[in-house]
C-alpha positions as protocol buffer text, in pm:
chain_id: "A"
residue {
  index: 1
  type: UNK
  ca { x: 7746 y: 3582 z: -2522 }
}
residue {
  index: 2
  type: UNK
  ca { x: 7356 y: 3644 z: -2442 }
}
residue {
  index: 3
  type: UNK
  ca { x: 7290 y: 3455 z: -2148 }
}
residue {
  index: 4
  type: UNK
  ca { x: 6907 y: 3576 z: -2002 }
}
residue {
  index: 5
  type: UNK
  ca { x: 6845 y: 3491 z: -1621 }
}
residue {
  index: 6
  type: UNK
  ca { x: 6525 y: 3538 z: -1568 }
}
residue {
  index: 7
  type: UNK
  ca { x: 6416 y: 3738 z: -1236 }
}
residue {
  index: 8
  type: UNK
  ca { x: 6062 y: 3635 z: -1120 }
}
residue {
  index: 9
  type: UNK
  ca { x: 6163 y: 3731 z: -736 }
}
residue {
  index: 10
  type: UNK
  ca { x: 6358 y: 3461 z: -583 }
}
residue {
  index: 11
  type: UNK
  ca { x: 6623 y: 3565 z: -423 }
}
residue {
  index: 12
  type: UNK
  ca { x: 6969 y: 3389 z: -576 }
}
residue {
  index: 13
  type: UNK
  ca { x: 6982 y: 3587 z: -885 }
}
residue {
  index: 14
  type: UNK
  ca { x: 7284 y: 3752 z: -775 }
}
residue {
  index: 15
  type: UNK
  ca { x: 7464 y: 3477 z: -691 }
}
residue {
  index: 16
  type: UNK
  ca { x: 7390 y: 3327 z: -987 }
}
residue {
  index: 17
  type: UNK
  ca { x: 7527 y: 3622 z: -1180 }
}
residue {
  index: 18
  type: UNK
  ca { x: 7817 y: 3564 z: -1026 }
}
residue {
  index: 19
  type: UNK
  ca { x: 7883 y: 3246 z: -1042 }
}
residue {
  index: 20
  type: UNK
  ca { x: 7893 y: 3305 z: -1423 }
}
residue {
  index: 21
  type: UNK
  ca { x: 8052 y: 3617 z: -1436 }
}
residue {
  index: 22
  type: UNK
  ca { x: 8351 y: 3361 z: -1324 }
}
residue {
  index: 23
  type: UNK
  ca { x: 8338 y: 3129 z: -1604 }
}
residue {
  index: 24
  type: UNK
  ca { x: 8359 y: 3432 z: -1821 }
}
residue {
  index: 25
  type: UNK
  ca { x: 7928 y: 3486 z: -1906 }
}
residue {
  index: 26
  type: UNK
  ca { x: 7826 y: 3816 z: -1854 }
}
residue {
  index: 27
  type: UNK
  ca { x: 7461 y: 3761 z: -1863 }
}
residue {
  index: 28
  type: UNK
  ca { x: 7172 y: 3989 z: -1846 }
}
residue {
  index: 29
  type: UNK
  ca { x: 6839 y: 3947 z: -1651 }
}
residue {
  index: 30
  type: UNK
  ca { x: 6560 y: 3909 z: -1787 }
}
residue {
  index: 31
  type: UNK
  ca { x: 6207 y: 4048 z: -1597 }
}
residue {
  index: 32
  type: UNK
  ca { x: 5983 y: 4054 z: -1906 }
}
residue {
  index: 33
  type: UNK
  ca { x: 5961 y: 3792 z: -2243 }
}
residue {
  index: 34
  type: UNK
  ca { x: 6093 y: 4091 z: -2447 }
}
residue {
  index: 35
  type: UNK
  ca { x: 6388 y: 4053 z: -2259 }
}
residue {
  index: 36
  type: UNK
  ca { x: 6442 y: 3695 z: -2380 }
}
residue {
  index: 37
  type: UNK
  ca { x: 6430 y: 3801 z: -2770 }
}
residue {
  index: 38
  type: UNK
  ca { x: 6813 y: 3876 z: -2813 }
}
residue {
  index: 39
  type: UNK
  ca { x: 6944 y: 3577 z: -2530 }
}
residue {
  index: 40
  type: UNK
  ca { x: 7076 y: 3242 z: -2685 }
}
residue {
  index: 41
  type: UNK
  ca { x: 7032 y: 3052 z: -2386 }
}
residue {
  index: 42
  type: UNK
  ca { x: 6826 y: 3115 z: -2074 }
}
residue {
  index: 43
  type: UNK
  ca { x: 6885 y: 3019 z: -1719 }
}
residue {
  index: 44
  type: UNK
  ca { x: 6593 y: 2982 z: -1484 }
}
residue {
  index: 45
  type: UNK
  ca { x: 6694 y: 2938 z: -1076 }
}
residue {
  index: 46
  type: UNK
  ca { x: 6513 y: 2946 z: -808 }
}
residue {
  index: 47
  type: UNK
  ca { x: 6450 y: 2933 z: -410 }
}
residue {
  index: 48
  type: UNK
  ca { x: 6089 y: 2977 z: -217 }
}
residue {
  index: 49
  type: UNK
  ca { x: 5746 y: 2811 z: -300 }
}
residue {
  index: 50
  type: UNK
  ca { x: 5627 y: 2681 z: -608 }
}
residue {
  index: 51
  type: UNK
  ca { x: 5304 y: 2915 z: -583 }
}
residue {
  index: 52
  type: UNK
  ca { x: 5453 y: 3186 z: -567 }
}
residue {
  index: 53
  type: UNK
  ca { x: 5657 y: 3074 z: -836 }
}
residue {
  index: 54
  type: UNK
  ca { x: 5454 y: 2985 z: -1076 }
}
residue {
  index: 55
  type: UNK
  ca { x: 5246 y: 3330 z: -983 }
}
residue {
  index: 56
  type: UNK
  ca { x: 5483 y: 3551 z: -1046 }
}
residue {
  index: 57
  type: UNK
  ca { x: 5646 y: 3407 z: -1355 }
}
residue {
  index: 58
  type: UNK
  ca { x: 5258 y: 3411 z: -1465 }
}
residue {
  index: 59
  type: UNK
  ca { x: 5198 y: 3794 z: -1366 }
}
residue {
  index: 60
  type: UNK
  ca { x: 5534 y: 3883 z: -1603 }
}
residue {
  index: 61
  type: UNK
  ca { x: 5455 y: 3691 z: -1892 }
}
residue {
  index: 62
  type: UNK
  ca { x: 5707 y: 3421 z: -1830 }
}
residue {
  index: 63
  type: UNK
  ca { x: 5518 y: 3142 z: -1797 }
}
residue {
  index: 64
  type: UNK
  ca { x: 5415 y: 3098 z: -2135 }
}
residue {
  index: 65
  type: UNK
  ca { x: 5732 y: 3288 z: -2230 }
}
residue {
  index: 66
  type: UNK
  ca { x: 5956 y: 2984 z: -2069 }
}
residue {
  index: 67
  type: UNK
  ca { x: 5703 y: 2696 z: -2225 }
}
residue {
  index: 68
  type: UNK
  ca { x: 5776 y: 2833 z: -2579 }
}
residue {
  index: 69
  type: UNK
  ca { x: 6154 y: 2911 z: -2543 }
}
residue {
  index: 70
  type: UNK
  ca { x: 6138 y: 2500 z: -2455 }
}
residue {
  index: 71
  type: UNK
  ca { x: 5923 y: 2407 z: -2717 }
}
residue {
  index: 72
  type: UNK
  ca { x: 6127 y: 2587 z: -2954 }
}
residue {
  index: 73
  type: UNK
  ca { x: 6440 y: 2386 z: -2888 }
}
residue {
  index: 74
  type: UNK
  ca { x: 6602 y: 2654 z: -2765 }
}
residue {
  index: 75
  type: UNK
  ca { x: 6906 y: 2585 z: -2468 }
}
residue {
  index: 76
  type: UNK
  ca { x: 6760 y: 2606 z: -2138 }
}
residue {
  index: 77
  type: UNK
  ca { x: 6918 y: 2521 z: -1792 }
}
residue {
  index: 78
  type: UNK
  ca { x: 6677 y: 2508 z: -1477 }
}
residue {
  index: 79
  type: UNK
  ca { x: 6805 y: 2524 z: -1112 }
}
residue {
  index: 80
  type: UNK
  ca { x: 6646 y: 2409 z: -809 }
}
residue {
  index: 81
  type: UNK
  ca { x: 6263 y: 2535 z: -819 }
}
residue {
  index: 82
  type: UNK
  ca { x: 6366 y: 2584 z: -1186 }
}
residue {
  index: 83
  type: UNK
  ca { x: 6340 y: 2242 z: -1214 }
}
residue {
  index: 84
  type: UNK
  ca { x: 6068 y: 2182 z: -1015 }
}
residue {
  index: 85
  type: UNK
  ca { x: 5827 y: 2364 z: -1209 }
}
residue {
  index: 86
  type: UNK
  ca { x: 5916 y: 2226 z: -1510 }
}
residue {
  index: 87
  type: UNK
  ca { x: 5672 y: 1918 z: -1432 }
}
residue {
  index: 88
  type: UNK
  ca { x: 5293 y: 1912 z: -1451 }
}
residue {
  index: 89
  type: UNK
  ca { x: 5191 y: 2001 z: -1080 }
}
residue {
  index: 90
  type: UNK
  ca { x: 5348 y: 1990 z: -737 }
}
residue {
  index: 91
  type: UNK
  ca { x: 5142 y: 1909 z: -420 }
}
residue {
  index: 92
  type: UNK
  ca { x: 5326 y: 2156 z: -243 }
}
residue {
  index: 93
  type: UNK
  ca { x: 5097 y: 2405 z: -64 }
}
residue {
  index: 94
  type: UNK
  ca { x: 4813 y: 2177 z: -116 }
}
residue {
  index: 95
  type: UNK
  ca { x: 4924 y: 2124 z: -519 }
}
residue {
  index: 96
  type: UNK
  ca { x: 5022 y: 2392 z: -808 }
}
residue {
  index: 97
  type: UNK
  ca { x: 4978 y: 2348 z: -1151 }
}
residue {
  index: 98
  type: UNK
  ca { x: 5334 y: 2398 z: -1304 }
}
residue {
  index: 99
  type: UNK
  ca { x: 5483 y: 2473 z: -1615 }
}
residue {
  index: 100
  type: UNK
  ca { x: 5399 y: 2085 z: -1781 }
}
residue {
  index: 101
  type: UNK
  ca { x: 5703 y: 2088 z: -1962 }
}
residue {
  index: 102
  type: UNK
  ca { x: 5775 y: 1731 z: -1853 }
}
residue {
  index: 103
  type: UNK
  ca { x: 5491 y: 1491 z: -1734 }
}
residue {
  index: 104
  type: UNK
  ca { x: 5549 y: 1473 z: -1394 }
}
residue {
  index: 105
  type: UNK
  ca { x: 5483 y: 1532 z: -1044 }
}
residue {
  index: 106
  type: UNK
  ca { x: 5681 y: 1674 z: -767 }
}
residue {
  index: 107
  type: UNK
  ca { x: 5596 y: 1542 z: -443 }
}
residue {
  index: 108
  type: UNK
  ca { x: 5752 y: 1598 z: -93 }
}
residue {
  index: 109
  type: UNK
  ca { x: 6066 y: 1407 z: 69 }
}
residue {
  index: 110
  type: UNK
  ca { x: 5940 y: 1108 z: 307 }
}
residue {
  index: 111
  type: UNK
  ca { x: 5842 y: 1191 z: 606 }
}
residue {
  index: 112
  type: UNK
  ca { x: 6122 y: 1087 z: 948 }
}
residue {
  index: 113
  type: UNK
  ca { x: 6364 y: 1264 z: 680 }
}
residue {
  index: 114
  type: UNK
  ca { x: 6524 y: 1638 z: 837 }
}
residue {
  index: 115
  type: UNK
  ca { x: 6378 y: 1857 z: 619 }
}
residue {
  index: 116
  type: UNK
  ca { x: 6445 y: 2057 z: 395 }
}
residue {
  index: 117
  type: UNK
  ca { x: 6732 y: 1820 z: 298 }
}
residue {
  index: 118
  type: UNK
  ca { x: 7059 y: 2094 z: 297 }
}
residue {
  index: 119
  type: UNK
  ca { x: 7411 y: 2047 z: 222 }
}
residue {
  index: 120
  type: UNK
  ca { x: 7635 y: 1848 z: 46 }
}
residue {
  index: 121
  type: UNK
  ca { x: 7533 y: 1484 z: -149 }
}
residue {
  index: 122
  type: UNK
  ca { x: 7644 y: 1316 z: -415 }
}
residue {
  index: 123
  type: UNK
  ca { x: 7501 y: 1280 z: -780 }
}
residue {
  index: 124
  type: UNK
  ca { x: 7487 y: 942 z: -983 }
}
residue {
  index: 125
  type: UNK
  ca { x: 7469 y: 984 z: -1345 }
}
residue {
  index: 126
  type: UNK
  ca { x: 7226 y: 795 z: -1539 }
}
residue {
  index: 127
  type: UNK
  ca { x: 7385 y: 831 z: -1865 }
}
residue {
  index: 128
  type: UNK
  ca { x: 7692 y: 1066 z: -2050 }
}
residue {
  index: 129
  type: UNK
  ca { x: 7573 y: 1453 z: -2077 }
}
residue {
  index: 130
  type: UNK
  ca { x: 7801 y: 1734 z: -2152 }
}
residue {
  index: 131
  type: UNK
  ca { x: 7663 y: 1931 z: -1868 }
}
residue {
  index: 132
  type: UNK
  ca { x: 7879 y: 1664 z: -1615 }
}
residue {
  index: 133
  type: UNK
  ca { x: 8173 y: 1654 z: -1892 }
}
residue {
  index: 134
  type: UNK
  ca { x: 8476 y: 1657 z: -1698 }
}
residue {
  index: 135
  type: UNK
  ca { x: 8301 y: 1564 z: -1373 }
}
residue {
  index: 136
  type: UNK
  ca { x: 8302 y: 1236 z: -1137 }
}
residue {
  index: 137
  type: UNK
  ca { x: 7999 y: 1014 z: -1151 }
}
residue {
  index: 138
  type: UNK
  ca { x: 7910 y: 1042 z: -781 }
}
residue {
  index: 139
  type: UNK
  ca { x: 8031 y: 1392 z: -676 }
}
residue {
  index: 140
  type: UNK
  ca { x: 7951 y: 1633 z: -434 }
}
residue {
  index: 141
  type: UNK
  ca { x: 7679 y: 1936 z: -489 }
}
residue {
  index: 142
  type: UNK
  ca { x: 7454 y: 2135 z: -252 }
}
residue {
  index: 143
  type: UNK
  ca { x: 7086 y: 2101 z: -195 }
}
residue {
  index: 144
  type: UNK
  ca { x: 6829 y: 2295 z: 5 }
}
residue {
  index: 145
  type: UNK
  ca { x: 6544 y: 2149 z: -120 }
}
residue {
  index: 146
  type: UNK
  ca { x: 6187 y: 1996 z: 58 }
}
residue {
  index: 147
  type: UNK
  ca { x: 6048 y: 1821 z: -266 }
}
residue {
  index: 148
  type: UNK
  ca { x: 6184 y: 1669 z: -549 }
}
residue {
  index: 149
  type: UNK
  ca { x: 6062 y: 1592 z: -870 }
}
residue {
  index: 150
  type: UNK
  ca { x: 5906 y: 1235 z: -1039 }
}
residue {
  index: 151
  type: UNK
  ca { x: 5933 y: 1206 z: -1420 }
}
residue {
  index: 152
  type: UNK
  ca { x: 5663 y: 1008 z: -1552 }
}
residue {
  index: 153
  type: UNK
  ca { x: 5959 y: 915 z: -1854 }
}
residue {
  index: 154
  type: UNK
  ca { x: 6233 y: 801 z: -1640 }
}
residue {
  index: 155
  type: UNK
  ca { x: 6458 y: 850 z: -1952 }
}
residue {
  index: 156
  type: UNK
  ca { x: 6504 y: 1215 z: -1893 }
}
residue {
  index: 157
  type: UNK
  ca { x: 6662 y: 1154 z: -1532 }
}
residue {
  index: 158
  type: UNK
  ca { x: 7010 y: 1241 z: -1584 }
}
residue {
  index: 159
  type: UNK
  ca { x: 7102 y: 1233 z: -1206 }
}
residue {
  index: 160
  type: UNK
  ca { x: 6998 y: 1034 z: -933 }
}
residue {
  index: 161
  type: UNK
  ca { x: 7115 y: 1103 z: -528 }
}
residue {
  index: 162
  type: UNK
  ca { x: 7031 y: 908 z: -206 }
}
residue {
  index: 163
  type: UNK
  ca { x: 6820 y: 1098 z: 96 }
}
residue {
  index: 164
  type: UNK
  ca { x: 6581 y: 870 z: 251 }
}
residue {
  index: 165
  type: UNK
  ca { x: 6511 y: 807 z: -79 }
}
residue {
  index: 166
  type: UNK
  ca { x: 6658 y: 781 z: -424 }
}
residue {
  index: 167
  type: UNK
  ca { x: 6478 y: 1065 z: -620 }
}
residue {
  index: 168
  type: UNK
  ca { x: 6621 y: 1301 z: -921 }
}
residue {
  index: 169
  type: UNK
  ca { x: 6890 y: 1537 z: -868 }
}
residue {
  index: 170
  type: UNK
  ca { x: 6896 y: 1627 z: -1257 }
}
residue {
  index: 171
  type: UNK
  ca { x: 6702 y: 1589 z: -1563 }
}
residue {
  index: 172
  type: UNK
  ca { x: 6807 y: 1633 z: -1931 }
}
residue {
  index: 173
  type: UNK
  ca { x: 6639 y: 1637 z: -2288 }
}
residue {
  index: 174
  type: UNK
  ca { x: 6743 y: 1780 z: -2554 }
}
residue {
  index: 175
  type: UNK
  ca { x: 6816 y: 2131 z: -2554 }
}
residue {
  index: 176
  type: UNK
  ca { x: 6727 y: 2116 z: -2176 }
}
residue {
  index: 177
  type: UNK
  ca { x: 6933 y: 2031 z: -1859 }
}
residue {
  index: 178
  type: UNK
  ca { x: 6799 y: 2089 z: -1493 }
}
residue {
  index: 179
  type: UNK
  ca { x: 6972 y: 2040 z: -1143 }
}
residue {
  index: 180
  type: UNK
  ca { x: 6789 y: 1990 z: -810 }
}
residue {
  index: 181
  type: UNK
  ca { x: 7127 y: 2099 z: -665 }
}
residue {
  index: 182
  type: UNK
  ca { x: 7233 y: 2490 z: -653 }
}
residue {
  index: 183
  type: UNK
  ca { x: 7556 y: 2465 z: -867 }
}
residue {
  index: 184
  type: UNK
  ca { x: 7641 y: 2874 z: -727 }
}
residue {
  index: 185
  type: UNK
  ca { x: 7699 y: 2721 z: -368 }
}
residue {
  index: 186
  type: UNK
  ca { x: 7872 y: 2325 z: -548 }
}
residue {
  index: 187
  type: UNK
  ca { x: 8238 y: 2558 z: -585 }
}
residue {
  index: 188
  type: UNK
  ca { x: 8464 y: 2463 z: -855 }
}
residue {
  index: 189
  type: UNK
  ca { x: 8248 y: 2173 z: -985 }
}
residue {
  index: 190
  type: UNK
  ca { x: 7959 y: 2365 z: -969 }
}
residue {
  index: 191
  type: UNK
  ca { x: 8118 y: 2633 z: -1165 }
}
residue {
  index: 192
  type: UNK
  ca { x: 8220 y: 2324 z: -1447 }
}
residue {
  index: 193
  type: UNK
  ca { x: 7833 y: 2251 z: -1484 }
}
residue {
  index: 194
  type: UNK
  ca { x: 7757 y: 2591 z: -1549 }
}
residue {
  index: 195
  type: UNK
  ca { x: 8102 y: 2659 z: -1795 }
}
residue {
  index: 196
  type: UNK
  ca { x: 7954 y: 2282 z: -1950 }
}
residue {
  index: 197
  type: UNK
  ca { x: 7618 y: 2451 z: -2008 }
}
residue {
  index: 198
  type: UNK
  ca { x: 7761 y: 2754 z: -2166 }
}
residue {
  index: 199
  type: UNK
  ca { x: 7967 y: 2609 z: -2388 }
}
residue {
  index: 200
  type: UNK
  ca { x: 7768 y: 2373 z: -2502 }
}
residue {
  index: 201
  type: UNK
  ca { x: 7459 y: 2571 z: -2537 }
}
residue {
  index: 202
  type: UNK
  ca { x: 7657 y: 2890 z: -2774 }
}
residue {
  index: 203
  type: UNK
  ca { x: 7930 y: 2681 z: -2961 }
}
């Protein structure tokens, strides 16, 4: 089971490792695209600034690595700034040109709002995925998050949740799936989205 992380610099790599060590995925992590060449599915998380992001994947060769993977169908599960820079630009830090995956932009929570917005919320589905098989419409995962993303196609919104706003918690297509919310800190359900990934990304 060739699961690649891949390890730009943030800093929840570990726990991310962890988190599917316990639903049985020993995964590797992957710093370089050669890294990626024996994986079956790739995980991309993230915490920090989308500059710095989007530097750093660029400076490894993962920028263009990640685009392709994507392109090529390939399954792909983003997490937090992993799905943030799967749009066209964020404004964050005076705007960043992103990955363009998905037409988008990702724009900052209103202002009056405590920010970053951290802790527990719930997630509405906006239609059936496997990644939420077994799961609640409506329950509870963790966010630390400042911006959130804005699909130009709303049809790829998968999951919708309420702070100050209603903005897009996850996104699906295809052989993709992203979460706004950290499933590693979400606890048993969290662990389901990740087990839902896996299995239905290597069956």
């Amino acid at each position: 089971m060739n699961v690649a992380i891949i390890d730009y610099g943030a800093g929840n790599i570990r726990s991310v490792l962890s988190a599917l060590h316990r639903v049985g995925c020993h995964a590797t992590v992957a710093q370089s695209p050669s890294d990626l060449r024996s994986a079956r599915a790739v995980i991309l998380p993230g915490v920090g600034a989308a500059a710095d992001t989007m530097e750093n994947l660029r400076a490894r060769g993962l920028a263009d690595a990640v685009v392709q993977w994507i392109e090529a169908d390939r399954p792909f599960m983003g997490i937090c700034m992993g799905l943030q820079v799967l749009f066209s630009q964020s404004e964050e830090g005076g705007g960043q040109d992103c990955l363009g995956v998905l037409p988008g932009r990702v724009t900052r929570l209103p202002q009056g709002l405590k920010i970053p917005h951290m802790g527990w919320n719930q997630v509405h589905y906006k239609f059936e995925s496997p990644l939420f098989r077994g799961i609640p419409d409506g329950s509870n995962f963790y966010f630390v998050h400042s911006f959130v993303a804005q699909p130009d196609n709303p049809s790829v919104i998968l999951g919708e949740t309420e702070y100050g706003t209603r903005f897009c918690s996850a996104v699906a297509t295809s052989n993709l799936v992203a979460t706004q919310f950290h499933p590693e800190k979400s606890g048993p359900l969290g662990l389901r989205v990740y087990a839902n990934f896996l299995r239905d990304a290597l069956h």
